[in-house]
C-alpha positions as CSV (number, residue, x, y, z in Angstrom):
1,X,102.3,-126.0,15.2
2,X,102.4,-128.8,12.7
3,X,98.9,-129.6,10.4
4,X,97.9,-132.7,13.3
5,X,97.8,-130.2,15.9
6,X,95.4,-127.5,14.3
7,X,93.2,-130.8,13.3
8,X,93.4,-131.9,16.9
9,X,92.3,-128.1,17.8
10,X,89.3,-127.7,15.2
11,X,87.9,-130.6,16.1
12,X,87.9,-130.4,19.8
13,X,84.5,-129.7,20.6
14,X,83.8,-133.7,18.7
15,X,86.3,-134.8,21.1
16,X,87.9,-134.3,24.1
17,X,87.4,-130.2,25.5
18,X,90.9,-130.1,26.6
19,X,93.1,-128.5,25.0
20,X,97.1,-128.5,25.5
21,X,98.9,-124.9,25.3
22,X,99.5,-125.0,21.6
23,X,96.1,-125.8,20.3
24,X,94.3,-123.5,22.9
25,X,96.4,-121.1,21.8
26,X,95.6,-121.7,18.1
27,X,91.6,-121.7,19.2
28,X,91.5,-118.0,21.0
29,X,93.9,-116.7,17.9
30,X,97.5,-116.5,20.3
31,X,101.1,-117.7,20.1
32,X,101.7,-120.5,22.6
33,X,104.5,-118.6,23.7
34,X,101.8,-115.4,24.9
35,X,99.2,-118.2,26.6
36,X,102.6,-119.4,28.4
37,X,103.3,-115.9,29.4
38,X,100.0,-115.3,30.5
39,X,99.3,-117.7,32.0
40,X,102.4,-117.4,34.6
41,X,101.7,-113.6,35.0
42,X,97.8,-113.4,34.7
43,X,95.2,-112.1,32.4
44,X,95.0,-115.3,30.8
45,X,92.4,-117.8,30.3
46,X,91.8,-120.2,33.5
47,X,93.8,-123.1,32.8
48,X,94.0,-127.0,34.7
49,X,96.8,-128.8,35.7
50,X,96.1,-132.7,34.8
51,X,99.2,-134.2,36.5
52,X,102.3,-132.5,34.9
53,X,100.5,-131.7,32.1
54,X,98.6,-127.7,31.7
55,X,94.9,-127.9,29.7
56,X,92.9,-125.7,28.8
57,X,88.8,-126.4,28.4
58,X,87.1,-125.1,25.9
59,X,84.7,-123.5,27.8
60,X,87.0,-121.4,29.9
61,X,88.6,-120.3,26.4
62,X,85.4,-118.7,25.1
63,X,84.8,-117.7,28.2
64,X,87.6,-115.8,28.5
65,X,87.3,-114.8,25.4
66,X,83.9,-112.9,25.5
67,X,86.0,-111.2,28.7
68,X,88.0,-109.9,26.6
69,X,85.8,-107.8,24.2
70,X,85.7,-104.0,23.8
71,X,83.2,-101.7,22.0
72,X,86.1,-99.5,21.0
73,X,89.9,-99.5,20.8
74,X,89.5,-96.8,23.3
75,X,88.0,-99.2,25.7
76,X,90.3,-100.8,28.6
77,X,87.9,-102.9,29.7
78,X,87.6,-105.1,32.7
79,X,91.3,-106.3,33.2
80,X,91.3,-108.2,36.3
């Protein structure tokens, strides 16, 4: 991901709250290449298709994110 990209992401909440693959995955802290993955196998944050295009909103990526918190390493959690 080149420096315009992770500007693009930081400042996404000023702008737009979509989010291509590469700066949501940059937001929650992911390779694009695992958001790709999970997004075709599940588990992954909800996602939009905008024409041919995928985007992610910013508030299904901290949504998703609180989803995926765990008190303890130990912890499964709720996998869907």
């Amino acid at each position: 991901m080149d420096d315009d990209e992770i500007i693009r992401a930081a400042k996404a909440k000023k702008g737009s709250p979509f989010l291509n693959t590469a700066q949501a995955a940059f937001y929650v802290g992911l390779s694009r290449r695992t958001l790709e993955k999970m997004r075709l196998t599940g588990g992954g944050p909800r996602f939009r298709k905008h024409g041919r295009y995928v985007r992610y909103h910013i508030d299904d990526l901290d949504a998703w994110s609180l989803g995926e918190r765990r008190d303890s390493s130990a912890d499964a959690g709720g996998r869907r």
